[in-house]
C-alpha positions in Angstrom: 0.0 0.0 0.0 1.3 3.1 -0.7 1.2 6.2 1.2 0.0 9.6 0.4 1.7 13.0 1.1 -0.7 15.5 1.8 0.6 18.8 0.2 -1.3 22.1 1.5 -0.8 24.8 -1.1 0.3 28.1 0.2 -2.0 30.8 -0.3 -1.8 33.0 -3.3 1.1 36.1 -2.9 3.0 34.7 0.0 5.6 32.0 -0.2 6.1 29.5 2.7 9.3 30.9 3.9 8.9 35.1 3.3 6.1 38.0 4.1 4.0 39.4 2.2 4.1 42.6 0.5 1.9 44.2 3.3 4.1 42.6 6.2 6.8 43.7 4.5 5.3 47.6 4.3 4.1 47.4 7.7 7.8 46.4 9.4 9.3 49.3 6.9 6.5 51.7 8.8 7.2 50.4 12.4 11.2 50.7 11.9 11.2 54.5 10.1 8.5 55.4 13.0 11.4 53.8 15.6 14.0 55.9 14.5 12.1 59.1 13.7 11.5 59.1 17.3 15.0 58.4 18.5 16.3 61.1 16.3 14.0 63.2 17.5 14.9 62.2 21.3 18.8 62.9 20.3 18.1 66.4 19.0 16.0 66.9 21.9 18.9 66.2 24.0 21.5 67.8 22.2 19.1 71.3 22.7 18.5 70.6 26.3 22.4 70.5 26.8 23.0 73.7 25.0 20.7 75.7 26.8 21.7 74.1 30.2 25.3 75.4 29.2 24.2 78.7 28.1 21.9 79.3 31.7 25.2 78.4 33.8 27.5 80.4 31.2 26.6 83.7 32.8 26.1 83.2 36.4 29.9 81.6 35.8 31.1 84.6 34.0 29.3 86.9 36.3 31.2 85.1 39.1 34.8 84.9 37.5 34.6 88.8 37.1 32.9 89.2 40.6 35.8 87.9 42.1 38.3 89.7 40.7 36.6 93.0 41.8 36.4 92.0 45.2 40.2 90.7 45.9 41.2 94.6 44.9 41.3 97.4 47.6 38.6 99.2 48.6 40.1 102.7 48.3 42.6 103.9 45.8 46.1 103.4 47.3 47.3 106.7 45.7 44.3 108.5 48.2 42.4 109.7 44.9 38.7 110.9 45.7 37.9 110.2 42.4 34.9 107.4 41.9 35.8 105.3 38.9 38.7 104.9 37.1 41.3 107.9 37.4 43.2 109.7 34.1 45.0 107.2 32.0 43.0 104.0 33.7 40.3 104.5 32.0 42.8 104.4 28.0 44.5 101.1 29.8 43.2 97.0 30.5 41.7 96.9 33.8 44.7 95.1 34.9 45.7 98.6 36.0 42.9 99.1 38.5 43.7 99.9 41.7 40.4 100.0 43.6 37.0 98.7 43.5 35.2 101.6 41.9 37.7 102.0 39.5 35.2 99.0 37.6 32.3 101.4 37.3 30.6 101.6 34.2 33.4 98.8 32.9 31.7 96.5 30.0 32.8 94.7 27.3 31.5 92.9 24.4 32.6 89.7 23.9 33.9 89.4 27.5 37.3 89.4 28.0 40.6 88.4 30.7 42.4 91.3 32.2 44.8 91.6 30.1 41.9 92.5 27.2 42.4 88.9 26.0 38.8 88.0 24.1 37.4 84.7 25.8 36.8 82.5 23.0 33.6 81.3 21.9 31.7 84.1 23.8 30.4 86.2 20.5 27.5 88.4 21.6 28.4 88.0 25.2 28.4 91.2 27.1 29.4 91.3 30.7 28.5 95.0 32.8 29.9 96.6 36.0 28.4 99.3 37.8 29.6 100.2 41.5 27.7 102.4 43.9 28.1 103.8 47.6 25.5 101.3 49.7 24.1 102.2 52.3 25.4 100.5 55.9 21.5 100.2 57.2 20.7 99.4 54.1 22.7 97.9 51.6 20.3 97.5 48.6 20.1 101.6 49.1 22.3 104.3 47.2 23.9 106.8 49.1 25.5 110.4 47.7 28.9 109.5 50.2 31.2 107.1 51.0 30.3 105.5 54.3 32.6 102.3 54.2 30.6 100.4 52.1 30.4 99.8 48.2 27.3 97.3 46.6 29.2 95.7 42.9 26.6 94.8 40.4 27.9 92.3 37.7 25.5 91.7 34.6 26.1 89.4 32.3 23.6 89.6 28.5 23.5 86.1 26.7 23.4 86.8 22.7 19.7 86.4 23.3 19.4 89.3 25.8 18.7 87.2 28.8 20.6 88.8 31.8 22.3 87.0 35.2 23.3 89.2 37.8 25.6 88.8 40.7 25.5 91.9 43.6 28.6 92.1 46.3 28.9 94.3 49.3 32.6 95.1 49.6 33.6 97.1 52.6 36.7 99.2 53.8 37.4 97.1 56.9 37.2 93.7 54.6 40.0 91.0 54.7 41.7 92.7 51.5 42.3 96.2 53.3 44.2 94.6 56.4 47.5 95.3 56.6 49.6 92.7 55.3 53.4 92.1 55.1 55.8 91.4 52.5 55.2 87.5 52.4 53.7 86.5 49.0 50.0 85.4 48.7 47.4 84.1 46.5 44.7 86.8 46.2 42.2 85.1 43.3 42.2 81.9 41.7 40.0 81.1 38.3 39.9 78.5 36.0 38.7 78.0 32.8 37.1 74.5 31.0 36.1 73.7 27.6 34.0 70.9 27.1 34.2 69.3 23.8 34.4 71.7 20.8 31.1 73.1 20.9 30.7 76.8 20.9 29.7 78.0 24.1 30.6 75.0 26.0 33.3 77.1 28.3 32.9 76.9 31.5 34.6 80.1 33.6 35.2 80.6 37.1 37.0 81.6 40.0 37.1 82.7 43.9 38.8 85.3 46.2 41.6 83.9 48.5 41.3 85.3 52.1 44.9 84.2 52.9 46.9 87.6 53.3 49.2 87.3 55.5 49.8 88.9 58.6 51.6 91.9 58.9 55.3 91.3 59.6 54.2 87.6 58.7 
């Protein structure tokens, strides 16, 4: 007796080993839908980042400049009266500033080190100064005179116009206006990082030392 195969025919348009032209359209949907999405989770990303670095950007650069105004002294050591920078300061870097109100009115667009040095990747970047007599009972008050205390206002504008601020009190019995002796300190420390090449991706700062040393030390 001989024995029969039974042979069940595929069904018309599909072979019994592959998809069919739908299944196959379907998948191709599914996959371009799977990476539309992650492409647009990457960009996302990438735009989250770049804002992130752009909010801390200022505080940081309000900060680096902040400190350098505070480590200087609070009077000019020459005795001049003047407020703000006096004669030939005002034609030189601000390296040559004696005193804290010698950085009134200072800007500069894009910012820049002491020495006038542009910081790189800063286009657009504007960083203010203004510096006004506070008031001891009330330092978020102006007052016409000098009575031992100065409020520093540090702005810094993003290329978008969004502004971070950073206010000091600095007054003329501070750490910085002690007598000191002839031993060599550190007055101000700052550092500067670039992450990756990315424009805007520096990150500034930097801090006051209060380690002048004694005098006769």
């Amino acid at each position: 007796m001989t024995d029969a195969t039974d042979i069940t025919p595929s069904p018309p348009g599909r072979s019994a080993n592959g998809f069919t032209l739908v299944e196959a359209v379907i998948a191709s949907v599914i996959v371009g839908v799977m990476v539309v999405a992650a492409l647009n989770t990457l960009g996302a990303s990438a735009r989250a980042r770049r804002i992130q670095a752009t909010r801390s950007q200022g505080p940081a650069l309000a900060g680096e400049l902040m400190a350098e105004i505070l480590q200087a002294p609070y009077s000019d050591p020459d005795g001049s009266p003047r407020f703000g920078p006096e004669g030939s300061e005002r034609a030189r870097p601000r390296s040559r500033y004696d005193d804290v109100d010698d950085y009134h009115n200072w800007s500069a667009s894009p910012p820049q080190l002491k020495d006038r040095t542009v910081l790189k990747d800063l286009a657009g970047w504007r960083r203010e100064v203004t510096v006004a007599y506070a008031n001891p009972d009330n330092p978020a008050a102006n007052v016409g005179s000098d009575q031992g205390l100065k409020r520093i206002t540090v702005t810094v504008t993003d290329p978008s116009g969004k502004q971070a601020s950073v206010v000091a009190i600095r007054s003329d019995v501070g750490a910085y206006d002690q007598p000191a002796g002839p031993t060599a300190s550190v007055g101000w420390v700052g550092v500067t990082i670039q992450i990756g090449g990315e424009p805007g991706a520096a990150v500034i700062a930097g801090t006051h030392c209060l380690n002048l040393p004694a005098a006769g030390g």
